[in-house]
MITORPA-289551 format. One record per residue (C-alpha): residue number from 1; y, x, z; chain. Coordinates in nm, 2 decimals. Layout:
// residues N
+-----+--------+--------+--------+----+
|   i |     c2 |     c1 |     c3 | ch |
+-----+--------+--------+--------+----+
| NUM |      Y |      X |      Z |  A |
...
+-----+--------+--------+--------+----+
// end
This chain:
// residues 386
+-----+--------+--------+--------+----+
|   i |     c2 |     c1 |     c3 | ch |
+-----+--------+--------+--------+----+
|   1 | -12.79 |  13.79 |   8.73 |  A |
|   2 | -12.55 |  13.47 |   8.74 |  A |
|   3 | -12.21 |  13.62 |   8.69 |  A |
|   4 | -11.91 |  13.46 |   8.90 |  A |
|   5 | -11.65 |  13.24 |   8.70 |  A |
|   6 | -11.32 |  13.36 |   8.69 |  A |
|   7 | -11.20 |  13.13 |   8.92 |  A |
|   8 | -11.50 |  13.25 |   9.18 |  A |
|   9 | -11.37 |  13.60 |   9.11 |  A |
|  10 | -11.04 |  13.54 |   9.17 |  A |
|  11 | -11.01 |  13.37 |   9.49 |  A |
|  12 | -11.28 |  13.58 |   9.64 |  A |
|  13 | -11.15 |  13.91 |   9.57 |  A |
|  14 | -10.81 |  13.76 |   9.67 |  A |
|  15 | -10.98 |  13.68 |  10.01 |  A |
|  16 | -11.07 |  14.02 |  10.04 |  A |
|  17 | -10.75 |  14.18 |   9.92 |  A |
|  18 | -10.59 |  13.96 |  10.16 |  A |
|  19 | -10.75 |  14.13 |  10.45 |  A |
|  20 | -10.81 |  14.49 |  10.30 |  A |
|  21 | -10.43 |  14.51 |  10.22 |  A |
|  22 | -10.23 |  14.20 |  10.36 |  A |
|  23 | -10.41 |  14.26 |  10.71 |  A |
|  24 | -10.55 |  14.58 |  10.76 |  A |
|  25 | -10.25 |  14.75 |  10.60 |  A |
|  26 |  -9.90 |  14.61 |  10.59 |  A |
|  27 |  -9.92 |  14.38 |  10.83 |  A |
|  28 |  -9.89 |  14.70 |  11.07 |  A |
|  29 |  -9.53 |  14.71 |  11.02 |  A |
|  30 |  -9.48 |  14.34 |  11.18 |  A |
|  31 |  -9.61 |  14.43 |  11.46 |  A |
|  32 |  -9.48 |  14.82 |  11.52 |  A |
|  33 |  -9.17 |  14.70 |  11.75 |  A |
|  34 |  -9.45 |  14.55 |  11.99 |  A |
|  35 |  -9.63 |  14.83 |  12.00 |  A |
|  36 |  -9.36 |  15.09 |  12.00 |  A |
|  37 |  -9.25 |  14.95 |  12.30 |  A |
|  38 |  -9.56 |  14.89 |  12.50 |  A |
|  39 |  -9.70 |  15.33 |  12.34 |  A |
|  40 |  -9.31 |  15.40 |  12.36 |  A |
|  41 |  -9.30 |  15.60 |  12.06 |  A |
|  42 |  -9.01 |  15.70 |  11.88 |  A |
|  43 |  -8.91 |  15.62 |  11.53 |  A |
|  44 |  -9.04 |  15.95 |  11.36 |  A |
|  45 |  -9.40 |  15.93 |  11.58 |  A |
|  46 |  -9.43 |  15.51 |  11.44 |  A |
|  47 |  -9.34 |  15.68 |  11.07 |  A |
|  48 |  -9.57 |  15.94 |  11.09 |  A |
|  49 |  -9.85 |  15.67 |  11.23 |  A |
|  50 |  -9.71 |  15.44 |  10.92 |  A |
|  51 |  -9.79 |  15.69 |  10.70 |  A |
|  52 | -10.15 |  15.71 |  10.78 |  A |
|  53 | -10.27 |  15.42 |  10.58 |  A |
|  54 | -10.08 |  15.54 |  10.31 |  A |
|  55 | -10.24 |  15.89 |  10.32 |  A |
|  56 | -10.59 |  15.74 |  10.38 |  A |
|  57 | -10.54 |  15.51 |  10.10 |  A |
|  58 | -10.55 |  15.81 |   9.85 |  A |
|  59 | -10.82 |  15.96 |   9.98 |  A |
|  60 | -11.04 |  15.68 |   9.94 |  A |
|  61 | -10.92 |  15.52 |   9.62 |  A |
|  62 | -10.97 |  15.87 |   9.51 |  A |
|  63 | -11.35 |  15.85 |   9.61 |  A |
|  64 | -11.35 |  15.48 |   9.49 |  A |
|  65 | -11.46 |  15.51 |   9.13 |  A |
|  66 | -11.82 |  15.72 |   9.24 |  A |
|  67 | -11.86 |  15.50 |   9.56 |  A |
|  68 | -11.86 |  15.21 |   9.33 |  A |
|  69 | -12.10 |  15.32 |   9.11 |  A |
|  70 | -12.33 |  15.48 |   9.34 |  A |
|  71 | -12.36 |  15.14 |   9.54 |  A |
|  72 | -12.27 |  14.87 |   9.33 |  A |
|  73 | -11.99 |  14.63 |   9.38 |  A |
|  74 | -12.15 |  14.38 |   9.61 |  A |
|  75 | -12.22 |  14.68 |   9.88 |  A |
|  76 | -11.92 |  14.85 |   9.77 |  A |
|  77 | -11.67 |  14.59 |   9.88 |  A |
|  78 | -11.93 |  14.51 |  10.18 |  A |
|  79 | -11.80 |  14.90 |  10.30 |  A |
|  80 | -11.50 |  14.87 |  10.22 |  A |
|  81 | -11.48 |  14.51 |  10.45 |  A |
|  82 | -11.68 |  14.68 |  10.71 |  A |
|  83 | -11.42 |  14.96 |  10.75 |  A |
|  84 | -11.14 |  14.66 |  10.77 |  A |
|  85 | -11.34 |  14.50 |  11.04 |  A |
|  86 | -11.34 |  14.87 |  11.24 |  A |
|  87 | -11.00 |  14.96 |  11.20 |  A |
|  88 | -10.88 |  14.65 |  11.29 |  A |
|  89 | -11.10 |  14.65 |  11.59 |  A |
|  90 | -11.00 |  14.96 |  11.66 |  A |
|  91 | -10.59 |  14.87 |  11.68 |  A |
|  92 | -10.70 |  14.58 |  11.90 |  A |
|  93 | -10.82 |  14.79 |  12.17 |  A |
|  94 | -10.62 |  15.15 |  12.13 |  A |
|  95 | -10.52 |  15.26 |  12.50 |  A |
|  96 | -10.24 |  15.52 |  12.32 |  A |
|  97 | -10.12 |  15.64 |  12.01 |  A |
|  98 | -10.40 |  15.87 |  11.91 |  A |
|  99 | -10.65 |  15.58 |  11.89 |  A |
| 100 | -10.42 |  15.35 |  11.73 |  A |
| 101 | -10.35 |  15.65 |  11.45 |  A |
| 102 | -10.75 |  15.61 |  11.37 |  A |
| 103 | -10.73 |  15.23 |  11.36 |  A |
| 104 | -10.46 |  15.26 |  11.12 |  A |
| 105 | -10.63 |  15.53 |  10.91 |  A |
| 106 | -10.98 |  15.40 |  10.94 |  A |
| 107 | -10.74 |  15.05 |  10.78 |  A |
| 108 | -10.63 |  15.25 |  10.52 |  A |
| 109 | -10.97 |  15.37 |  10.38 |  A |
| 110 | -11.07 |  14.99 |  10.36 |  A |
| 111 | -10.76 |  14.91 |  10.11 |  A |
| 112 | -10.84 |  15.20 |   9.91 |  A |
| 113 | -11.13 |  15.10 |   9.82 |  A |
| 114 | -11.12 |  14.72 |   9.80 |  A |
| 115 | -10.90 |  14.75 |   9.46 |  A |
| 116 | -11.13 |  14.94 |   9.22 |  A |
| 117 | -11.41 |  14.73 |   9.41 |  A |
| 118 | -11.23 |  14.46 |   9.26 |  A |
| 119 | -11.21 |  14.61 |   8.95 |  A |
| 120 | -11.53 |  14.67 |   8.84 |  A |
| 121 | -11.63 |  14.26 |   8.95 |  A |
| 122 | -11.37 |  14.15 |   8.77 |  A |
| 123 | -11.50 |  14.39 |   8.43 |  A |
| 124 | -11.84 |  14.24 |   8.48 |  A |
| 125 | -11.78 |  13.92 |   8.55 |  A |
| 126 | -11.50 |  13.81 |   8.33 |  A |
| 127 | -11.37 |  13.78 |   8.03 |  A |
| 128 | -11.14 |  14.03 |   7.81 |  A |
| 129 | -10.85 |  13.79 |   7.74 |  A |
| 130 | -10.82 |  13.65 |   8.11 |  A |
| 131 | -10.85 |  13.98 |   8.29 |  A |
| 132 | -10.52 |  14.02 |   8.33 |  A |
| 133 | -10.45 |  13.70 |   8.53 |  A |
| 134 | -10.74 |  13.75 |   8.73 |  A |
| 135 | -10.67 |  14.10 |   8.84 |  A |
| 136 | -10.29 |  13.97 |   8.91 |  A |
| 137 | -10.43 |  13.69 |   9.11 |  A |
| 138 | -10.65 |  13.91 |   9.33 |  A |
| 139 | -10.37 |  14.15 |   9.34 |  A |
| 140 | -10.19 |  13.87 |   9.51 |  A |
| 141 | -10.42 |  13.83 |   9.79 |  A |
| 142 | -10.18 |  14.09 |   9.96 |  A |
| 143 |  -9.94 |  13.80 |   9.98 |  A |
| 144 | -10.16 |  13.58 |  10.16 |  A |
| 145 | -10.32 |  13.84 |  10.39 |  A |
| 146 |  -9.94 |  13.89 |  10.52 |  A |
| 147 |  -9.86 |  13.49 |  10.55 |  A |
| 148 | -10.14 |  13.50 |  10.76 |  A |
| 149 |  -9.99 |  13.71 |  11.03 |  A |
| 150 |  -9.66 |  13.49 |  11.10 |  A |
| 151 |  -9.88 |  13.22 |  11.24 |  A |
| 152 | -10.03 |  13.49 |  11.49 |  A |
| 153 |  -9.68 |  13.63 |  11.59 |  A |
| 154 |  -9.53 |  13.32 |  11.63 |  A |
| 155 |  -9.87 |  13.17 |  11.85 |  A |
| 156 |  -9.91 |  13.52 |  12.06 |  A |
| 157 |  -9.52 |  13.70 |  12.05 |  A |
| 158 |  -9.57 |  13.99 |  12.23 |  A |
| 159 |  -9.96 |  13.98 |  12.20 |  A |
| 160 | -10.03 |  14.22 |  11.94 |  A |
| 161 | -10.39 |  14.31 |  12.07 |  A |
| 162 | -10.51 |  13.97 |  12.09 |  A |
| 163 | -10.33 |  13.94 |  11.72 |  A |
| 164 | -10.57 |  14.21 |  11.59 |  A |
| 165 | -10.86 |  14.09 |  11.72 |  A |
| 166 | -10.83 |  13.72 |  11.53 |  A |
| 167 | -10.74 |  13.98 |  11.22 |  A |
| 168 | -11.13 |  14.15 |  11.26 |  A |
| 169 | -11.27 |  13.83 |  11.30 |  A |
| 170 | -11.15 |  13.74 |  10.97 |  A |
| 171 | -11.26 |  14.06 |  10.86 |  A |
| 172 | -11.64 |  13.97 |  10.98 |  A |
| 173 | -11.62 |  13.63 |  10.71 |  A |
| 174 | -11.53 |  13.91 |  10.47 |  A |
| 175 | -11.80 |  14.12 |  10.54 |  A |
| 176 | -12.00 |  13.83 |  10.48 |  A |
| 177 | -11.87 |  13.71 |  10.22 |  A |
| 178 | -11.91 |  14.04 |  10.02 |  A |
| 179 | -12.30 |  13.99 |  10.09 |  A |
| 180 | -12.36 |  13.66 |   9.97 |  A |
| 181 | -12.16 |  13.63 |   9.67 |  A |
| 182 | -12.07 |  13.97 |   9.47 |  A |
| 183 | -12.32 |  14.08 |   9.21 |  A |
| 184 | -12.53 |  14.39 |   9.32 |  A |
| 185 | -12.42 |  14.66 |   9.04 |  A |
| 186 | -12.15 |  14.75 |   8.79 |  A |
| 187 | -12.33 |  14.78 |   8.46 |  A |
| 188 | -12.23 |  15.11 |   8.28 |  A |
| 189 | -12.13 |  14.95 |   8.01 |  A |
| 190 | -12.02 |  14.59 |   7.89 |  A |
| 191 | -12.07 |  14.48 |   7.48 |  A |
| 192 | -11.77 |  14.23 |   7.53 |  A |
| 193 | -11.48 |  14.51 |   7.70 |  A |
| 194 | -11.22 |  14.50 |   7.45 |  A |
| 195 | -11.12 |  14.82 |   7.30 |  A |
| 196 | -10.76 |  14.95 |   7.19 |  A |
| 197 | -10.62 |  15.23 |   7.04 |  A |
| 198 | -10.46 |  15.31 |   7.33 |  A |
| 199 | -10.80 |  15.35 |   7.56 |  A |
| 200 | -10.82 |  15.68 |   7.28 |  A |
| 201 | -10.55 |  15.86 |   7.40 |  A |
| 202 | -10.43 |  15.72 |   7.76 |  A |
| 203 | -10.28 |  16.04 |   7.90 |  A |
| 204 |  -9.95 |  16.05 |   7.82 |  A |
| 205 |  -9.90 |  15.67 |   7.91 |  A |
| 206 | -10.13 |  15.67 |   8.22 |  A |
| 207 |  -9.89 |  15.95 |   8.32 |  A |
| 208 |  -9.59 |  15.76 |   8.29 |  A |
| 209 |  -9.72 |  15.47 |   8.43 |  A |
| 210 |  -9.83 |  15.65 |   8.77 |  A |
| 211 |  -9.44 |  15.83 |   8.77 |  A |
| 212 |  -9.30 |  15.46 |   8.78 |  A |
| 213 |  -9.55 |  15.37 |   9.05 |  A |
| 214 |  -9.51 |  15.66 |   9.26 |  A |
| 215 |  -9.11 |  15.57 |   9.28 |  A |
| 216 |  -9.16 |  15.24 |   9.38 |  A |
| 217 |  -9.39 |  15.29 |   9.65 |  A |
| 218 |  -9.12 |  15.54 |   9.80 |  A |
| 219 |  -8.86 |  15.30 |   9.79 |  A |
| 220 |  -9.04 |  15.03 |   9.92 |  A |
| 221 |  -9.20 |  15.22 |  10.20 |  A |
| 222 |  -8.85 |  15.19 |  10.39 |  A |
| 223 |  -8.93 |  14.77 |  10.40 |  A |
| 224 |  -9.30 |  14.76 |  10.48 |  A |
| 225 |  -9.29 |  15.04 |  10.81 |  A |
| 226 |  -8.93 |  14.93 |  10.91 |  A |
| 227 |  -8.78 |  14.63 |  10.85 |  A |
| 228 |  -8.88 |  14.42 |  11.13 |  A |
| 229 |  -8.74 |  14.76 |  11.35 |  A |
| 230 |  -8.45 |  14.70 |  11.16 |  A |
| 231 |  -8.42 |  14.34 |  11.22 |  A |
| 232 |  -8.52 |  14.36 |  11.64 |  A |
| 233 |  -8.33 |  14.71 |  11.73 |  A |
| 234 |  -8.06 |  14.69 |  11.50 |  A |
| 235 |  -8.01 |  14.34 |  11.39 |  A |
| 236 |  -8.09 |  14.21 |  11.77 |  A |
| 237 |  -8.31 |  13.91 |  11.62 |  A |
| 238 |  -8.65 |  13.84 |  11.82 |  A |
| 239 |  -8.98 |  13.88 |  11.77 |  A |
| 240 |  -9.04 |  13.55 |  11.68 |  A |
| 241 |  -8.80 |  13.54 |  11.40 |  A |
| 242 |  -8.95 |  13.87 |  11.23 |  A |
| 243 |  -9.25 |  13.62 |  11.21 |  A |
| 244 |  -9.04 |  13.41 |  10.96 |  A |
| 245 |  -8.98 |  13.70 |  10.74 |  A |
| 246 |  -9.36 |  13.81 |  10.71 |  A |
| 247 |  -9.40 |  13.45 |  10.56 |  A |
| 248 |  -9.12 |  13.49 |  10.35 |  A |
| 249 |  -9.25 |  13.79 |  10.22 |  A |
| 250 |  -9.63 |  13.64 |  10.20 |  A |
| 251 |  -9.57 |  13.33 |  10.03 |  A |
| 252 |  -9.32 |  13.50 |   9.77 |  A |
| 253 |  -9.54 |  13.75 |   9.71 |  A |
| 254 |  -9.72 |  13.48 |   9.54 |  A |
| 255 |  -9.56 |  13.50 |   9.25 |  A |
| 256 |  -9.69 |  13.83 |   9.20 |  A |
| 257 | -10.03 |  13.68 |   9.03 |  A |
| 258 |  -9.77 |  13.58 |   8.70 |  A |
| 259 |  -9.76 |  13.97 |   8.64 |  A |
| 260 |  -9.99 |  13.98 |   8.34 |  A |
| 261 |  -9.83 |  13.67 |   8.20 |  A |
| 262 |  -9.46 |  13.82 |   8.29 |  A |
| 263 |  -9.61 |  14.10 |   8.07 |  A |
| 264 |  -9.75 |  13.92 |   7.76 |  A |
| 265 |  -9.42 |  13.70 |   7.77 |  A |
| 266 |  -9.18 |  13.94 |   7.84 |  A |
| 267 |  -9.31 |  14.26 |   7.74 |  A |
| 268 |  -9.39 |  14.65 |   7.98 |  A |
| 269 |  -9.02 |  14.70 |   8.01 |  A |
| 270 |  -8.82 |  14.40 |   8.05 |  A |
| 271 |  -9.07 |  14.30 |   8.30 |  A |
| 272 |  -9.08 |  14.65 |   8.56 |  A |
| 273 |  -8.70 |  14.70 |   8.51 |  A |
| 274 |  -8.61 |  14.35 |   8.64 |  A |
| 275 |  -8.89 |  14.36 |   8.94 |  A |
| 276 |  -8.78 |  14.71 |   9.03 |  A |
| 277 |  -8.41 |  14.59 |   9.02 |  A |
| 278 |  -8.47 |  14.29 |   9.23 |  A |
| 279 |  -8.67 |  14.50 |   9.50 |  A |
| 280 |  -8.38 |  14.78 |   9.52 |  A |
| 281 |  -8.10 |  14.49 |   9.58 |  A |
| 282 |  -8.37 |  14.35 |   9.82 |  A |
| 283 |  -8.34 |  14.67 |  10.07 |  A |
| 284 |  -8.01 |  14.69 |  10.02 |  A |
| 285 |  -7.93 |  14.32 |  10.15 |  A |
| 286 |  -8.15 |  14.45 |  10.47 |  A |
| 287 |  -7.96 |  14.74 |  10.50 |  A |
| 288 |  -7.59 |  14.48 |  10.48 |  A |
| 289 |  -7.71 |  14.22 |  10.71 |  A |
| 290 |  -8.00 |  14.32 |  10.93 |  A |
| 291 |  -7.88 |  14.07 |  11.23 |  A |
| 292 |  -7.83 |  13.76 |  10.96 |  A |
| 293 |  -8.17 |  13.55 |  10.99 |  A |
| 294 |  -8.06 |  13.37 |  10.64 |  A |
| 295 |  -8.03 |  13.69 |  10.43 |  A |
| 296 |  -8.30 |  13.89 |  10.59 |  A |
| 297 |  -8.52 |  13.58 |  10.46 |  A |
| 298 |  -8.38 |  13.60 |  10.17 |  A |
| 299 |  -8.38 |  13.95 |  10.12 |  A |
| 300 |  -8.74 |  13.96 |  10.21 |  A |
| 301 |  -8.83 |  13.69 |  10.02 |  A |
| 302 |  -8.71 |  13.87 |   9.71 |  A |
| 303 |  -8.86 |  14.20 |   9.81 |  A |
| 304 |  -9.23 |  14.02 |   9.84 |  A |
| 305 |  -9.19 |  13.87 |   9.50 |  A |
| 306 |  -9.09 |  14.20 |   9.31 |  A |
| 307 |  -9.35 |  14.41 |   9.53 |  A |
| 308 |  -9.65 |  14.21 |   9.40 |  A |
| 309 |  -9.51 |  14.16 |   9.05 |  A |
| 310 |  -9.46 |  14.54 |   9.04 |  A |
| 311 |  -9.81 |  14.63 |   9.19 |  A |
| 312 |  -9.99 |  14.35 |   8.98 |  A |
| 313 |  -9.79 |  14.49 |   8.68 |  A |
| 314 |  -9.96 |  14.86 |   8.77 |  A |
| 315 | -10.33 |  14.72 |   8.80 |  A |
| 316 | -10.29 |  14.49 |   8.47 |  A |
| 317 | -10.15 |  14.85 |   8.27 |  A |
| 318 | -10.35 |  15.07 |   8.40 |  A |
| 319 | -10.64 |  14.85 |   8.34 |  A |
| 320 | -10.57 |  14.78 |   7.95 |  A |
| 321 | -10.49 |  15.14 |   7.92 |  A |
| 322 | -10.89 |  15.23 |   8.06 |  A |
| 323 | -11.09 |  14.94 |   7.91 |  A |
| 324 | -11.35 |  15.08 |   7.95 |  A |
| 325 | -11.32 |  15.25 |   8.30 |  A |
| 326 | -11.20 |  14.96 |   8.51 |  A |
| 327 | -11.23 |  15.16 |   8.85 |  A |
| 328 | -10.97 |  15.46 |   8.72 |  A |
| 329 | -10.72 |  15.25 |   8.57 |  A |
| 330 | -10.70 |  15.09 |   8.89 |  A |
| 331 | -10.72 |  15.38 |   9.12 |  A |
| 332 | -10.44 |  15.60 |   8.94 |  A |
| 333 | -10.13 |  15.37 |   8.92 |  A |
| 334 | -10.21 |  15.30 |   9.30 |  A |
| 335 | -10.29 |  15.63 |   9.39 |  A |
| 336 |  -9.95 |  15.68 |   9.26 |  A |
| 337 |  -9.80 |  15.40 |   9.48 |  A |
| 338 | -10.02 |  15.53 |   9.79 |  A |
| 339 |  -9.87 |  15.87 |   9.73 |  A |
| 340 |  -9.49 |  15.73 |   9.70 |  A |
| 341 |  -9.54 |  15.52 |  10.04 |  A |
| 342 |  -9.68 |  15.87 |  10.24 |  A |
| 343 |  -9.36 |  16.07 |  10.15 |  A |
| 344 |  -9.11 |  15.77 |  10.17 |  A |
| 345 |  -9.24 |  15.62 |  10.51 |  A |
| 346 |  -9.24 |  15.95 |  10.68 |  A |
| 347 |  -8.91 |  16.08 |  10.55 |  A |
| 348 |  -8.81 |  15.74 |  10.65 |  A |
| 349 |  -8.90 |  15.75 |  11.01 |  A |
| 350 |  -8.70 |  16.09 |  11.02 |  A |
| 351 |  -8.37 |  15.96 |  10.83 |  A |
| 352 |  -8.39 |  15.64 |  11.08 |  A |
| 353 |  -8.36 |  15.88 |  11.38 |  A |
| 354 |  -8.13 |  16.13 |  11.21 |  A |
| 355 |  -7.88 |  15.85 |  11.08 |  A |
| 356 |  -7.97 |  15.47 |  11.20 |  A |
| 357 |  -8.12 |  15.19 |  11.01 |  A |
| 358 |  -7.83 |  15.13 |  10.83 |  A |
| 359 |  -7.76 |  15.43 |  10.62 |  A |
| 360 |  -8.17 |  15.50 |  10.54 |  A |
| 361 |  -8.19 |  15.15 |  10.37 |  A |
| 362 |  -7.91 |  15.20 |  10.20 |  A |
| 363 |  -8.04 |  15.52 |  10.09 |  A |
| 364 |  -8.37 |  15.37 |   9.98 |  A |
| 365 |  -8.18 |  15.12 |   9.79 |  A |
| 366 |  -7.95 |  15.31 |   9.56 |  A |
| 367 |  -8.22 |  15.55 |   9.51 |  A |
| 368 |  -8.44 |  15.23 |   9.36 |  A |
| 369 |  -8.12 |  15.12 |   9.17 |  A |
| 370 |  -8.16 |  15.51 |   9.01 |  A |
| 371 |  -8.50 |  15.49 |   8.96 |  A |
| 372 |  -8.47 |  15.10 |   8.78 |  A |
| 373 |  -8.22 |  15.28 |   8.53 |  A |
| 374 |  -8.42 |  15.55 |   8.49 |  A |
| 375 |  -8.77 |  15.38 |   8.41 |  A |
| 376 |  -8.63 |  15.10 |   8.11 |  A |
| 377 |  -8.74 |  15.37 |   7.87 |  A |
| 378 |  -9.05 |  15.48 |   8.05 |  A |
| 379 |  -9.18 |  15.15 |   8.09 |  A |
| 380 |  -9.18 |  15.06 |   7.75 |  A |
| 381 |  -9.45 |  15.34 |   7.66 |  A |
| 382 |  -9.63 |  15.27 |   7.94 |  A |
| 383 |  -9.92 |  15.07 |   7.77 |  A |
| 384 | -10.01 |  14.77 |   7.53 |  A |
| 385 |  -9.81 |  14.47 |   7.64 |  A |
| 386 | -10.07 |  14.21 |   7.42 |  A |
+-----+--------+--------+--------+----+
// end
């Protein structure tokens, strides 16, 4: 078999990312005022619907590991594409809430499995000492999936179905892509995996690790369901404008493929504490100034950059801490995340309706502040920072 370079691996699986996760999955959240309006469904229905993606998400990053090495990573990620193209498909043309809900769930299933996917390529094809980078820079792909949409909002405003269906056509070069270029099977084992000591006993660490991604992905649910609800209903800014934020929050998110480098520079703790600070301060600016165009950019901006740092920072630990079992020590910090996002988006959509947009980001935001005290400690033991 001729293996990928990294570079082949990296913008590839970064393709795919982008429309597993930028696409299929938070992109939803752009959109959600659109569709709120035309379903007209209330806050704690669109949370509940929010949450679906999350939810699916750990169901099928759960499966991930066996469906990977039962297929192979070139069909693997061809499923895991082909359920991006139907969920997207399916969003396009929902008449009502219930359909959409399957859309967005069938979406979810697709991201869950696209990161182990990755995974296991990127353990075959590259090697040891640029693994890191290369699972940060898929990671990333997130980022660009989400630039993606503010050309469509800004082109169609209030066309959200004919906005989904340019989504699952870029799904259909995915599914393609998946075909012609991933190799056909994970080998079981690889002679040139590096080994640590900490691959011995990765319990204890794997645990923390997954703690500190579970608390992230609650505080940053509040962002990816409601922000641009915050922005139009509260803040009174158009559609148009919420547009500008995605970018903002795509092209930032950028950064996000420096994680393992952050790490090896900076070390485990240094490098969570200050991303998890900067994304707490980030829903908190949202929460000050939701009608501002200039610091919702900013604020977004920020929150991008510190949401891809921390999630690339999960993949790249969880990955040194499993060698040697690529697929789990991507499936459990994320799981974790998944898990965070299901509670925190739901108890959300309840808190918006309860007390207004105001007082549930602020909520959200001094509870990340806690959490960013809290995990200096934690962090450190969380896994080789080499």
């Amino acid at each position: 078999m001729n293996y990928l370079s990294a570079t082949g691996v990296a913008t590839l699986g970064a393709g795919l990312i982008a429309i597993t996760y930028g696409l299929a999955r938070f992109v939803f959240g752009l959109f959600l005022p659109v569709i709120r309006d035309d379903m007209t469904m209330s806050s704690t229905v669109a949370g509940l619907i929010g949450s679906l993606p999350f939810l699916s998400f750990i169901v099928a990053i759960l499966l991930a590991p066996r469906y990977t090495r039962l297929l192979g990573v070139r069909y693997a990620a061809f499923g895991a594409a082909g359920l991006a193209l139907f969920g997207l498909s399916t969003i396009a043309s929902a008449p009502g809430p219930m359909t959409l809900a399957l859309g967005v769930l069938v979406c979810g299933i697709s991201t869950g499995l696209s990161t182990p996917v990755m995974a296991g390529v990127v353990h075959l094809c590259v090697r040891p000492e640029v693994r890191g980078r290369v699972n940060a820079t898929i990671n990333s792909g997130t980022s660009l999936g989400i630039a993606l949409a503010m050309p469509a909002v800004l082109l169609l405003a209030g066309q959200w179905r004919l906005a989904y269906a340019g989504f699952a056509l870029l799904a259909v070069a995915a599914v393609i892509a998946t075909l012609l270029y991933l190799p056909g099977r994970v080998s079981s084992s690889n002679p040139s995996s590096s080994h640590s000591q900490d691959e011995d006993r990765p319990g204890r660490k794997m645990a923390r690790l997954c703690g500190l991604a579970a608390a992230m992905g609650l505080v940053s649910s509040v962002v990816w369901v409601f922000a641009p609800d915050a922005a139009i209903k509260q803040g009174g800014m158009q559609s148009s404008q919420t547009a500008w934020m995605w970018l903002a929050v795509g092209v930032a998110g950028l950064l996000g493929g420096f994680a393992g480098d952050l790490i090896d520079r900076y070390g485990s703790a240094v490098t969570h504490a200050s991303a998890l600070a900067a994304l707490s301060g980030a829903v908190g600016l949202l929460a000050i100034a939701p009608g501002s165009i200039s610091l919702a950019l900013l604020s977004v901006a920020v929150f991008g950059a510190s949401y891809m740092i921390l999630s690339s920072f999960y993949l790249v630990q969880g990955t040194r801490l499993l060698p040697g079992k690529p697929t789990y020590g991507a499936v459990l910090p994320f799981l974790a995340v998944a898990g965070g996002q299901v509670a925190g988006s739901a108890l959300a959509g309840i808190a918006i309706d309860s007390s207004g947009y105001q007082a549930a980001f602020s909520l959200y935001a001094l509870l990340g502040i806690l959490v960013t005290g809290l995990s200096v400690p934690v962090a450190r033991l969380t896994g080789p920072a080499y």
